[in-house]
GUMARRO-674760 format. One record per atom (N, C-alpha, C, O): residue in one letter; residue number from 1; atom name; x, y, z. Coordinates in Angstrom, 1 decimal. Layout:
% GUMARRO-674760
+------+-----+------+--------+--------+--------+
! code ! pos ! site !      u !      v !      w !
+------+-----+------+--------+--------+--------+
!    A ! NUM !   CA !      X !      Y !      Z !
...
+------+-----+------+--------+--------+--------+
//
This chain:
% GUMARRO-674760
+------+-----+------+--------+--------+--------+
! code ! pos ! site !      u !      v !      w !
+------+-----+------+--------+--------+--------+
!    X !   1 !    N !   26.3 !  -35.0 !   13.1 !
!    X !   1 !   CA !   26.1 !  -35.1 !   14.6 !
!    X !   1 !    C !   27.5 !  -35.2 !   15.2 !
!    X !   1 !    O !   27.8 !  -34.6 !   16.3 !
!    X !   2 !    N !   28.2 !  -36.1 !   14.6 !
!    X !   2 !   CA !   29.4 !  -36.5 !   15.2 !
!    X !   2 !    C !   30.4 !  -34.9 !   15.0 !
!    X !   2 !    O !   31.0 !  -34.7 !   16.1 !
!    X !   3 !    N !   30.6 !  -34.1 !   14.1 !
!    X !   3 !   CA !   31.3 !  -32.9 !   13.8 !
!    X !   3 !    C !   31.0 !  -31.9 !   14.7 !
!    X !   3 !    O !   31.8 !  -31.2 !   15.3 !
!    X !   4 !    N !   29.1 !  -32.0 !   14.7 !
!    X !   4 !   CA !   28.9 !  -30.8 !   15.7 !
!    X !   4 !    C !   29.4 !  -31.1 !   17.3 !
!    X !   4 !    O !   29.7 !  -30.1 !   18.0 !
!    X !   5 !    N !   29.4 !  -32.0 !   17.6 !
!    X !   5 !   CA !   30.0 !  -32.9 !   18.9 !
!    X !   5 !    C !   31.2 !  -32.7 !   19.4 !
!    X !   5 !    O !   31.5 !  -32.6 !   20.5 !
!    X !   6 !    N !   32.1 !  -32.4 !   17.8 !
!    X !   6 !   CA !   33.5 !  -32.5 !   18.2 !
!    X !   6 !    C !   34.1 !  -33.6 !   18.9 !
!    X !   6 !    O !   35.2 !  -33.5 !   19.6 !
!    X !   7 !    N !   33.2 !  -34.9 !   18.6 !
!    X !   7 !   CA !   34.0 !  -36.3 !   18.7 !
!    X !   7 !    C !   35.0 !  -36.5 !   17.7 !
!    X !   7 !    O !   35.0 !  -36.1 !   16.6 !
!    X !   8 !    N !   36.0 !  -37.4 !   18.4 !
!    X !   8 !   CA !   36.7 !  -37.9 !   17.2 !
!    X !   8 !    C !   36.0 !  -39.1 !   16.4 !
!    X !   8 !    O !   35.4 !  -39.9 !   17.1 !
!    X !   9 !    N !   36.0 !  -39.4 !   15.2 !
!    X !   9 !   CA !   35.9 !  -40.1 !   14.3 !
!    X !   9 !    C !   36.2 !  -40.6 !   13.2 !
!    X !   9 !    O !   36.6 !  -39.7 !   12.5 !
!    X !  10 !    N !   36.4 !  -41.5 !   12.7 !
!    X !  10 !   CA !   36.7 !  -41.8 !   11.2 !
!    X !  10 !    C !   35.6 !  -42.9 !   10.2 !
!    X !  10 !    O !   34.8 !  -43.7 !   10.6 !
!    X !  11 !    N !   35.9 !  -42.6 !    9.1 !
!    X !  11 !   CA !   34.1 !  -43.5 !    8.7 !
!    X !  11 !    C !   35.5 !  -44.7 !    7.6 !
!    X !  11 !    O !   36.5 !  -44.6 !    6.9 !
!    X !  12 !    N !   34.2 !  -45.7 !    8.3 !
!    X !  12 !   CA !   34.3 !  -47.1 !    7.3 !
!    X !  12 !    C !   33.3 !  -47.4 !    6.3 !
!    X !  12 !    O !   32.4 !  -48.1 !    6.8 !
!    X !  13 !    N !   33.2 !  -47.1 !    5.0 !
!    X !  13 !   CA !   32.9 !  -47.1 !    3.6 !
!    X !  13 !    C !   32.7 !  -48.8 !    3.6 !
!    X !  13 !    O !   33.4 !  -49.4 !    2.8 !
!    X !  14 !    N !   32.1 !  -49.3 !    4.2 !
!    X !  14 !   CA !   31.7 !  -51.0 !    4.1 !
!    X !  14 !    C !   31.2 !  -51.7 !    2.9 !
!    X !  14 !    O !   31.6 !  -52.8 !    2.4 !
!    X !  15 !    N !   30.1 !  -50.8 !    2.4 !
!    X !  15 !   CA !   29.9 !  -51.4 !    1.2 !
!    X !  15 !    C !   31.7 !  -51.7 !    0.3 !
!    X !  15 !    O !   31.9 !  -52.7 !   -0.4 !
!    X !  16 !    N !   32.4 !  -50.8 !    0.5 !
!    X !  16 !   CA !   33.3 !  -50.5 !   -1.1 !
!    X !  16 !    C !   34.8 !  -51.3 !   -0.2 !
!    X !  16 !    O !   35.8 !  -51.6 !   -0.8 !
!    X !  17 !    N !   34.5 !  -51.7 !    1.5 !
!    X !  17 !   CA !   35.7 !  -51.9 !    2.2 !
!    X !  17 !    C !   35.2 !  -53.0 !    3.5 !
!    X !  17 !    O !   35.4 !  -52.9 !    4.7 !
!    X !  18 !    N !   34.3 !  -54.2 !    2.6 !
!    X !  18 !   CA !   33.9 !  -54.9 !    3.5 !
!    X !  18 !    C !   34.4 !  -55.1 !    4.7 !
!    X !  18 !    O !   35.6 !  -55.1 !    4.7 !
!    X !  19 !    N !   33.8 !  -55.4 !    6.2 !
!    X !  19 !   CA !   34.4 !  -55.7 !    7.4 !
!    X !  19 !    C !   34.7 !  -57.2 !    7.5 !
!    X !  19 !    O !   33.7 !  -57.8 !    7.4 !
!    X !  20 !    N !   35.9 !  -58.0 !    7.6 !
!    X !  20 !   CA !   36.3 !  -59.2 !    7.3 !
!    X !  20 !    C !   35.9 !  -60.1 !    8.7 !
!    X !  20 !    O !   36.0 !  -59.3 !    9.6 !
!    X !  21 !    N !   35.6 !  -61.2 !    9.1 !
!    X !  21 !   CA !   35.0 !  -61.6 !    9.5 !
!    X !  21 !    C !   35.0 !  -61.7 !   11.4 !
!    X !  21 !    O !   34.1 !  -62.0 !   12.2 !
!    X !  22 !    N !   36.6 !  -61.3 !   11.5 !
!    X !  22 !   CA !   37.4 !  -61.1 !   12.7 !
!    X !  22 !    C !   36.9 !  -59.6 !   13.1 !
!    X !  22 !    O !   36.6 !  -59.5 !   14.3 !
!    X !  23 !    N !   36.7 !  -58.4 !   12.3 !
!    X !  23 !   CA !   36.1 !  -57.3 !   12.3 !
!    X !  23 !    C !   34.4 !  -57.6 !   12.6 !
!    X !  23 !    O !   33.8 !  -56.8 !   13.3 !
!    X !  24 !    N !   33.7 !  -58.8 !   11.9 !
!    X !  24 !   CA !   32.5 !  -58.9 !   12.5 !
!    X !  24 !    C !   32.4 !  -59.0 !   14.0 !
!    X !  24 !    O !   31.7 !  -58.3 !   14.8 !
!    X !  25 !    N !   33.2 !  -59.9 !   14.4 !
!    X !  25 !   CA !   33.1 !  -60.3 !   15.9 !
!    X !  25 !    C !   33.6 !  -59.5 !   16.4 !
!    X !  25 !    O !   33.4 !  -59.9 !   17.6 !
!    X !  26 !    N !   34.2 !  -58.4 !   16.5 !
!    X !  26 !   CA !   34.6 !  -57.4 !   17.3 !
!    X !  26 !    C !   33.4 !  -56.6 !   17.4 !
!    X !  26 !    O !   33.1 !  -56.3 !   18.5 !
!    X !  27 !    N !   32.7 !  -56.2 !   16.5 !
!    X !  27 !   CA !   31.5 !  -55.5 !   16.2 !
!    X !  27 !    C !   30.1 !  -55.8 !   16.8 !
!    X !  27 !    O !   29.2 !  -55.0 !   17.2 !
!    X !  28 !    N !   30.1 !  -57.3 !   16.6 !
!    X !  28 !   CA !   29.2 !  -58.1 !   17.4 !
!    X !  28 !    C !   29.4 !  -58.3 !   19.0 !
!    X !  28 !    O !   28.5 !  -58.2 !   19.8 !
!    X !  29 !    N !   30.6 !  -58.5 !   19.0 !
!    X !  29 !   CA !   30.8 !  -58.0 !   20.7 !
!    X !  29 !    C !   30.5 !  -57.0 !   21.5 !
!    X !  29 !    O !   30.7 !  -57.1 !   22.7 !
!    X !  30 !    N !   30.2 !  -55.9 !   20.9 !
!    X !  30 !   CA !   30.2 !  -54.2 !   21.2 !
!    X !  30 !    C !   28.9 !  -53.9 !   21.2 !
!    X !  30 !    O !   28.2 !  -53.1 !   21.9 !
!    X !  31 !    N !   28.4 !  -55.0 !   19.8 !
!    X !  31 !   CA !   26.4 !  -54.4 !   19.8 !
!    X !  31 !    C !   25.8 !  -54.9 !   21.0 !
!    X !  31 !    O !   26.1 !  -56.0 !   21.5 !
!    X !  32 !    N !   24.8 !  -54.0 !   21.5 !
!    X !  32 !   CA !   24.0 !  -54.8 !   22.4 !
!    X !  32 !    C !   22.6 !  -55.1 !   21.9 !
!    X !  32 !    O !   21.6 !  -54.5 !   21.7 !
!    X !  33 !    N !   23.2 !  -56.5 !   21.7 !
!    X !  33 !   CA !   21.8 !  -57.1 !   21.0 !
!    X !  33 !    C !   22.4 !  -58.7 !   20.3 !
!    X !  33 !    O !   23.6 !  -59.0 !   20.3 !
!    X !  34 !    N !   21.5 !  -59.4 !   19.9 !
!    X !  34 !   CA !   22.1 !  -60.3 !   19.1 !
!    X !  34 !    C !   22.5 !  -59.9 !   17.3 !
!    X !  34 !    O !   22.4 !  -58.7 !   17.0 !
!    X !  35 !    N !   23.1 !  -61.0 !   16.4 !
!    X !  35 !   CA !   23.7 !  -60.2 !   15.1 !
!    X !  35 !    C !   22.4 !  -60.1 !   14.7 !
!    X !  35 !    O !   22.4 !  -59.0 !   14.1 !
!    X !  36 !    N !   21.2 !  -60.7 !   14.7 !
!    X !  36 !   CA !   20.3 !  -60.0 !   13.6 !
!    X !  36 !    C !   19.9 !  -58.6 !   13.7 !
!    X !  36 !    O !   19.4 !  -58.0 !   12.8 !
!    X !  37 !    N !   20.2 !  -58.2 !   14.9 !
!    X !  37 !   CA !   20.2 !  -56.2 !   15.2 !
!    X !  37 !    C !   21.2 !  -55.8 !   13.8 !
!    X !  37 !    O !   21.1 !  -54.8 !   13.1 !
!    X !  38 !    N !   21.7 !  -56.3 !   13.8 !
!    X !  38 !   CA !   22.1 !  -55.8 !   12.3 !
!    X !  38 !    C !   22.0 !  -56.0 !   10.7 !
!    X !  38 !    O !   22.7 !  -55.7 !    9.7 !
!    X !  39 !    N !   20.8 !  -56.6 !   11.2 !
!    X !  39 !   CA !   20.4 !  -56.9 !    9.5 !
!    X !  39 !    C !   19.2 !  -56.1 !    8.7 !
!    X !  39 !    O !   18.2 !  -55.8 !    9.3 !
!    X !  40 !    N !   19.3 !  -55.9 !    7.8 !
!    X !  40 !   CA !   18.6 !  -55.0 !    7.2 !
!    X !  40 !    C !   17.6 !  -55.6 !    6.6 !
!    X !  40 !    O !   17.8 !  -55.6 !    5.4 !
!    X !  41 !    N !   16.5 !  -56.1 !    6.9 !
!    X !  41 !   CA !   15.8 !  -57.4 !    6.6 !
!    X !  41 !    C !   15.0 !  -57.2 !    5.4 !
!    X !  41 !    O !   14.6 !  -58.1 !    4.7 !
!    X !  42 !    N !   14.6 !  -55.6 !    5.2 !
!    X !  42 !   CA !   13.9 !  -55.1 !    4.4 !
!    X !  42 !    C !   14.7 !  -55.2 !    3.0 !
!    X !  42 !    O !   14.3 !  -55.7 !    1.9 !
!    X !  43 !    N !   16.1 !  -54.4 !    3.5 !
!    X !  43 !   CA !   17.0 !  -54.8 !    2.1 !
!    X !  43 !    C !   17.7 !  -56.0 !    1.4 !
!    X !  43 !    O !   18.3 !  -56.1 !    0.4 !
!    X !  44 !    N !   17.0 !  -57.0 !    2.6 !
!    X !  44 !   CA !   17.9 !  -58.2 !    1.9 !
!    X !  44 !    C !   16.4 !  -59.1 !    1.5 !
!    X !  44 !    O !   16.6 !  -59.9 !    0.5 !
!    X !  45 !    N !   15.4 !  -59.1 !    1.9 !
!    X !  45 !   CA !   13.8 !  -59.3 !    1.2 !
!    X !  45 !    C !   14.2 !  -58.5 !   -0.6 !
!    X !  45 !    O !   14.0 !  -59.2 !   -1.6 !
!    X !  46 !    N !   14.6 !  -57.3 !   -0.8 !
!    X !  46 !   CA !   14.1 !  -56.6 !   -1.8 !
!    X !  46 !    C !   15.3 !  -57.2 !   -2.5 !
!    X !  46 !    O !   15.1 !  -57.1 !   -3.7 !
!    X !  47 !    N !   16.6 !  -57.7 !   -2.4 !
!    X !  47 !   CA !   17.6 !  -58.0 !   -3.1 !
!    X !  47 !    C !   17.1 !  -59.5 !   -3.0 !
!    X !  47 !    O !   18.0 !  -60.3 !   -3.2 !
!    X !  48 !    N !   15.8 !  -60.1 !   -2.9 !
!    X !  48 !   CA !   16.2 !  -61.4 !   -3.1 !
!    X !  48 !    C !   16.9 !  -62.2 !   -2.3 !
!    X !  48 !    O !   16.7 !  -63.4 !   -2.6 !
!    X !  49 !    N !   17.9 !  -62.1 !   -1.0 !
!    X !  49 !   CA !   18.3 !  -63.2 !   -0.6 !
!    X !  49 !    C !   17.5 !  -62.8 !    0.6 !
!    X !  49 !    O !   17.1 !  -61.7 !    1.1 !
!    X !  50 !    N !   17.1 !  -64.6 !    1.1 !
!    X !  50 !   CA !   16.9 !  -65.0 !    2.0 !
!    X !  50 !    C !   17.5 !  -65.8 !    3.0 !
!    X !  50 !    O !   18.1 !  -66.8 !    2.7 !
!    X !  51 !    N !   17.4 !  -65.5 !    4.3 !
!    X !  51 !   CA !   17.7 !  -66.2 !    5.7 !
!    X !  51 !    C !   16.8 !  -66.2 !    6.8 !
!    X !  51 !    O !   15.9 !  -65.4 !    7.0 !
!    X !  52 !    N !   17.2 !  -67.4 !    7.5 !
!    X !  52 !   CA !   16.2 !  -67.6 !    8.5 !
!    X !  52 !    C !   16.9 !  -66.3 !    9.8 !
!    X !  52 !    O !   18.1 !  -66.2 !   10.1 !
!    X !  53 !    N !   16.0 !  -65.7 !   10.4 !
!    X !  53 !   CA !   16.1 !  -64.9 !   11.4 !
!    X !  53 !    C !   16.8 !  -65.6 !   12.4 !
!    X !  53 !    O !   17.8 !  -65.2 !   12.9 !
!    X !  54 !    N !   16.2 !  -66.9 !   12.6 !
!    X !  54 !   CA !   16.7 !  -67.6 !   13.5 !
!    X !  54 !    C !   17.9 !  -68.1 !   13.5 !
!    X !  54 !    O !   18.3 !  -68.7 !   14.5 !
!    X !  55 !    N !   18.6 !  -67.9 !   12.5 !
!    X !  55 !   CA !   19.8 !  -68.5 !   12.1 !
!    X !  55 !    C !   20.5 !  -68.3 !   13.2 !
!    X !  55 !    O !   20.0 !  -67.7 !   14.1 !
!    X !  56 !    N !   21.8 !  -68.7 !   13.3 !
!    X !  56 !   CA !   22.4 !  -69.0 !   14.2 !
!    X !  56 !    C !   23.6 !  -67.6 !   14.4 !
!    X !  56 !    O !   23.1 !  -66.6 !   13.8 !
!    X !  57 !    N !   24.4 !  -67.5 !   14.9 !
!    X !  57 !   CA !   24.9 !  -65.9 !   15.1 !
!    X !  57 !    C !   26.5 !  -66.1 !   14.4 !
!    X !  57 !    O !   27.2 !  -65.2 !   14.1 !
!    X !  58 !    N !   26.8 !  -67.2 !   14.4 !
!    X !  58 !   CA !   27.9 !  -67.7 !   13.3 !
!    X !  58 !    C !   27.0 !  -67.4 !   12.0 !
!    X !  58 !    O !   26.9 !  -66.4 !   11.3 !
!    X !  59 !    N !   26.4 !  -68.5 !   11.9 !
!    X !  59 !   CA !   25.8 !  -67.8 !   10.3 !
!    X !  59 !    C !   25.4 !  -66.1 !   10.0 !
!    X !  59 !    O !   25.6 !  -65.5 !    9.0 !
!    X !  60 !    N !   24.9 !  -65.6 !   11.2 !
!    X !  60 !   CA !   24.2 !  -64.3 !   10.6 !
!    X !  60 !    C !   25.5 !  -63.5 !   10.5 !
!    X !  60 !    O !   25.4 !  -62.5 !    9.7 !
!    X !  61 !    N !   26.9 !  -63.8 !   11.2 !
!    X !  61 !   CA !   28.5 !  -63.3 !   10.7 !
!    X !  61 !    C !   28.1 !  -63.3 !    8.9 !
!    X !  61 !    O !   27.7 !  -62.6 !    8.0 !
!    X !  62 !    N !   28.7 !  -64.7 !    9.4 !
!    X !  62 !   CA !   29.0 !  -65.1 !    7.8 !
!    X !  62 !    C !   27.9 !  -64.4 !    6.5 !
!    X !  62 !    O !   28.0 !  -64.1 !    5.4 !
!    X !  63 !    N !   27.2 !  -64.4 !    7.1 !
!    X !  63 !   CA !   25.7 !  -64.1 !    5.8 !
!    X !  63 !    C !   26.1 !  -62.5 !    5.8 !
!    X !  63 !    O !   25.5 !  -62.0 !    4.8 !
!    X !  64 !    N !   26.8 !  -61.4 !    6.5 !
!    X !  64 !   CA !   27.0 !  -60.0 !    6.9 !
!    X !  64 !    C !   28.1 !  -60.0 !    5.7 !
!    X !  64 !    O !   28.0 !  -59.5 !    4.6 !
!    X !  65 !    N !   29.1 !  -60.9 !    6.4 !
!    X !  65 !   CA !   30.5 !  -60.8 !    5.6 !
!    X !  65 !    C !   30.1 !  -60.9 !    4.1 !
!    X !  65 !    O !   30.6 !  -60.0 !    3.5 !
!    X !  66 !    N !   29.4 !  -61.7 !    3.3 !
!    X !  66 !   CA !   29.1 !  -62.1 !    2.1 !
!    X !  66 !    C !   28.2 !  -60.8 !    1.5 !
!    X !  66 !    O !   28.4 !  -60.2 !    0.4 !
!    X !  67 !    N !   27.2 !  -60.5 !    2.4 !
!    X !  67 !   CA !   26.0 !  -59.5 !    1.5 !
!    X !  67 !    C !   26.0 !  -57.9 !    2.5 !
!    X !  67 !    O !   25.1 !  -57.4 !    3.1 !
!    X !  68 !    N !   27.5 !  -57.5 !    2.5 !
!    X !  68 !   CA !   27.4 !  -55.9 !    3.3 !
!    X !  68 !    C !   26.4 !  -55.1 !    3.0 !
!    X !  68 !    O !   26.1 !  -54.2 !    3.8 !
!    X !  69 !    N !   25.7 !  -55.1 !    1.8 !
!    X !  69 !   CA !   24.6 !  -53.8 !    1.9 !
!    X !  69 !    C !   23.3 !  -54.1 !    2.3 !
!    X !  69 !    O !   22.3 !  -53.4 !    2.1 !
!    X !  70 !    N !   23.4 !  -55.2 !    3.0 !
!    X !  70 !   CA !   21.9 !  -55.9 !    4.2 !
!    X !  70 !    C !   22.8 !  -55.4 !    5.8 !
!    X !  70 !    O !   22.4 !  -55.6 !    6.9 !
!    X !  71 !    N !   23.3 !  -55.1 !    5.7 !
!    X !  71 !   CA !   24.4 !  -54.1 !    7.4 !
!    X !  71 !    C !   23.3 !  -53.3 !    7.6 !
!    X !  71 !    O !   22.7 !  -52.8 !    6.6 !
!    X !  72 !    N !   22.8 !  -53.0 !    8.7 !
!    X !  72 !   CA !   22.2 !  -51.4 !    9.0 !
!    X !  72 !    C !   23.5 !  -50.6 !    9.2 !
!    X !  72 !    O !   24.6 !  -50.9 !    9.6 !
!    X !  73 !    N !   23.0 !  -49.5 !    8.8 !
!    X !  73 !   CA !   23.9 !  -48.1 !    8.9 !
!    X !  73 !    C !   23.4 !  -46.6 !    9.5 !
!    X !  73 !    O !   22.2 !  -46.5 !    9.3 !
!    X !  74 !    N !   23.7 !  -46.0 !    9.8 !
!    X !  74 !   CA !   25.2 !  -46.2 !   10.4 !
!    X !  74 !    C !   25.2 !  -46.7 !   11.6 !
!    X !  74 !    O !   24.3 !  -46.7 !   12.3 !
!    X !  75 !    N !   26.3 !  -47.2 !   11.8 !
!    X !  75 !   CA !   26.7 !  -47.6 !   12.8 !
!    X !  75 !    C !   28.3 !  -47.3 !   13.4 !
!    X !  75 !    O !   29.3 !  -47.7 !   12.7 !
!    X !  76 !    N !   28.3 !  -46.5 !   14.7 !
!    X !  76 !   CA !   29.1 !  -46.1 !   15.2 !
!    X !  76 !    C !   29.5 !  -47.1 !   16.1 !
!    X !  76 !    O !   28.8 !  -48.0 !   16.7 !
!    X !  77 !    N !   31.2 !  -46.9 !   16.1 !
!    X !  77 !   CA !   31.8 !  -47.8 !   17.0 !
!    X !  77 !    C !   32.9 !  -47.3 !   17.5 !
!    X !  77 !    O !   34.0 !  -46.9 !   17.0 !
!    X !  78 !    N !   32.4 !  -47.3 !   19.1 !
!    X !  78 !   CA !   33.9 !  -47.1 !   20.7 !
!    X !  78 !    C !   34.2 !  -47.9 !   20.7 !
!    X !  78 !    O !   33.8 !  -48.9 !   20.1 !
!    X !  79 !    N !   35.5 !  -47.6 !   21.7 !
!    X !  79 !   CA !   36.5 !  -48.5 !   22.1 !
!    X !  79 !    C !   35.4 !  -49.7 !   22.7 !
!    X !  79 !    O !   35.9 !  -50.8 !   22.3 !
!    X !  80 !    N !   34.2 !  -49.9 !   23.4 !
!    X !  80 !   CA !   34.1 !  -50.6 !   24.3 !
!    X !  80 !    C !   32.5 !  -51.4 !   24.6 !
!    X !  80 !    O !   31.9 !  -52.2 !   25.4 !
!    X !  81 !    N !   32.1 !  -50.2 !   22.8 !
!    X !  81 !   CA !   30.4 !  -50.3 !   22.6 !
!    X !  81 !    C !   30.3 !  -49.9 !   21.2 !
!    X !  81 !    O !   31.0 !  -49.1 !   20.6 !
!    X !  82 !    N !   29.4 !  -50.6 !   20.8 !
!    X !  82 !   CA !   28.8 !  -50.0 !   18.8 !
!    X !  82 !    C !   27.5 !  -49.6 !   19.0 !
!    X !  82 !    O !   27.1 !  -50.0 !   20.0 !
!    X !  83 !    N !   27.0 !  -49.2 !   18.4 !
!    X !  83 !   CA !   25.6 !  -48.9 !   18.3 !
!    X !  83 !    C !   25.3 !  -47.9 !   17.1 !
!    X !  83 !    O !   25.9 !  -46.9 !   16.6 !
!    X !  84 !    N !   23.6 !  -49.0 !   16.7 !
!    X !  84 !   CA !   23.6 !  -48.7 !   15.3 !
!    X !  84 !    C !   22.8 !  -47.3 !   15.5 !
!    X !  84 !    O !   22.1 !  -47.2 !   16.5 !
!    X !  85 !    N !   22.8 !  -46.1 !   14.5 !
!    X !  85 !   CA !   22.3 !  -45.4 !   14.6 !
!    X !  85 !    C !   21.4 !  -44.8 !   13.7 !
!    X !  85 !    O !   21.5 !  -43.9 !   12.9 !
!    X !  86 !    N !   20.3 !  -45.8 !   14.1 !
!    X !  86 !   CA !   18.7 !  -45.7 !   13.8 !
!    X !  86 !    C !   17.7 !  -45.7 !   15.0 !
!    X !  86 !    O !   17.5 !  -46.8 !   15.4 !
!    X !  87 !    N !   17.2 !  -44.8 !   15.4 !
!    X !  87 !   CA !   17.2 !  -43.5 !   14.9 !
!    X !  87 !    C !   18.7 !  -42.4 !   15.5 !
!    X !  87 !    O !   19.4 !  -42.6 !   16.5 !
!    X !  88 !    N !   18.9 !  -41.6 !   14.6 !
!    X !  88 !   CA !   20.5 !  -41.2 !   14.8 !
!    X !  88 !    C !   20.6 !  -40.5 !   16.8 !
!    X !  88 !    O !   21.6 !  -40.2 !   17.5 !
!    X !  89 !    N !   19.5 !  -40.5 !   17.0 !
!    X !  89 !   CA !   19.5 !  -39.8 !   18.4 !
!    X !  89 !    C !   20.0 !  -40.9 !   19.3 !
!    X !  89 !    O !   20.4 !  -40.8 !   20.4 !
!    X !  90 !    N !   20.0 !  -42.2 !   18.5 !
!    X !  90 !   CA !   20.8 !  -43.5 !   19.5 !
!    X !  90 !    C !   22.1 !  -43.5 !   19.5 !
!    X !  90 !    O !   22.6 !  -44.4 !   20.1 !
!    X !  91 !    N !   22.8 !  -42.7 !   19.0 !
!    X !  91 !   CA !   24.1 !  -42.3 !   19.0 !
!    X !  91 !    C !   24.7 !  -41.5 !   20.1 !
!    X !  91 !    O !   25.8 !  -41.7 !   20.6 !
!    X !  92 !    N !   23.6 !  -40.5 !   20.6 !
!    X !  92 !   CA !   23.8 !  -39.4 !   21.6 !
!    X !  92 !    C !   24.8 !  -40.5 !   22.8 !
!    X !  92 !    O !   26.0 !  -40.1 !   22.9 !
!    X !  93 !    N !   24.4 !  -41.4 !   23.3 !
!    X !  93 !   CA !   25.2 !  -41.8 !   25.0 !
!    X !  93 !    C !   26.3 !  -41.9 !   24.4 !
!    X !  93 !    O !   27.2 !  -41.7 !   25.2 !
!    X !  94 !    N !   26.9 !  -42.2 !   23.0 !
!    X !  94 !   CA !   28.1 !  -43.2 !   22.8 !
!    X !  94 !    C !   29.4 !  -41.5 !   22.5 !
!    X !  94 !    O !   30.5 !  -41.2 !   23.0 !
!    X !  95 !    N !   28.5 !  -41.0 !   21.5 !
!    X !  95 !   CA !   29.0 !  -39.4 !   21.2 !
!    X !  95 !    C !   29.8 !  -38.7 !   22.6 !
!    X !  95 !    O !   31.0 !  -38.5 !   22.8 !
!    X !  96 !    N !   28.7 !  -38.5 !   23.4 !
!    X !  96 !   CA !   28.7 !  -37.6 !   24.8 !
!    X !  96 !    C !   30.3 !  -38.6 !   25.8 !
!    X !  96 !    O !   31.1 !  -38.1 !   26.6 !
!    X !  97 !    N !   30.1 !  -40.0 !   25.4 !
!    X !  97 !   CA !   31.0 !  -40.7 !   26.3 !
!    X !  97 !    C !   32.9 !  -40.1 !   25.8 !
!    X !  97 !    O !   33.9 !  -40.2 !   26.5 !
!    X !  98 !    N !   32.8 !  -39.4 !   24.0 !
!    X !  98 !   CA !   34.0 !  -39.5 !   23.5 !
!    X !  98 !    C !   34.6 !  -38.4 !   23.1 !
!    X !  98 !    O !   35.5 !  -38.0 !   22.3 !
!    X !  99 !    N !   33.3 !  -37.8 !   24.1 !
!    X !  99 !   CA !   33.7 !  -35.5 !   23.5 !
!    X !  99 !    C !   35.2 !  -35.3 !   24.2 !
!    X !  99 !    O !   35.6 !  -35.7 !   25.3 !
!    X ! 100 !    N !   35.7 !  -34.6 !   23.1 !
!    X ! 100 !   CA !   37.3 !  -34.2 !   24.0 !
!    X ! 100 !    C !   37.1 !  -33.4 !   25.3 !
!    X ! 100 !    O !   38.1 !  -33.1 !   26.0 !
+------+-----+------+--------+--------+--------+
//
């Protein structure tokens, strides 16, 4: 999507190049949503670990930083907004804002 676009981009490999905790909060600042919008709730049920939803948004950092393959993906990130893209058509406003 991003190629056909002819946006600029570059991809962060998270699993293999975790985002460090200062990189969460930039990221969390950008989503519009609270951090559990980025939890993979499904994947972190089937791996066994558990957290409360409710947890607090320092913890749901920290709980990100420790277990990256509970991250939803993909997720694109502008200078000024992220947004995860599920379904990938939620990508379209952020794409369209960064076409050369």
């Amino acid at each position: 999507m991003l190629e056909a676009a002819s946006a600029p981009f570059s991809i962060r490999f998270y699993l293999q190049d975790p985002l460090l905790a200062d990189e969460l909060d930039d990221l969390l600042g950008k989503i519009d949503g609270p951090a559990k919008a980025l939890v993979r709730w499904s994947d972190a049920k089937k791996a066994g670990i558990t957290l409360d939803a409710d947890a607090s948004e320092n913890r749901l950092r920290d709980w990100l930083a420790r277990h990256p393959e509970t991250m939803q993906r993909p997720v694109l990130m502008g200078p000024d907004q992220a947004i995860i893209g599920r379904p990938p058509e939620a990508l379209r406003p952020l794409i369209d804002q960064h076409r050369p």
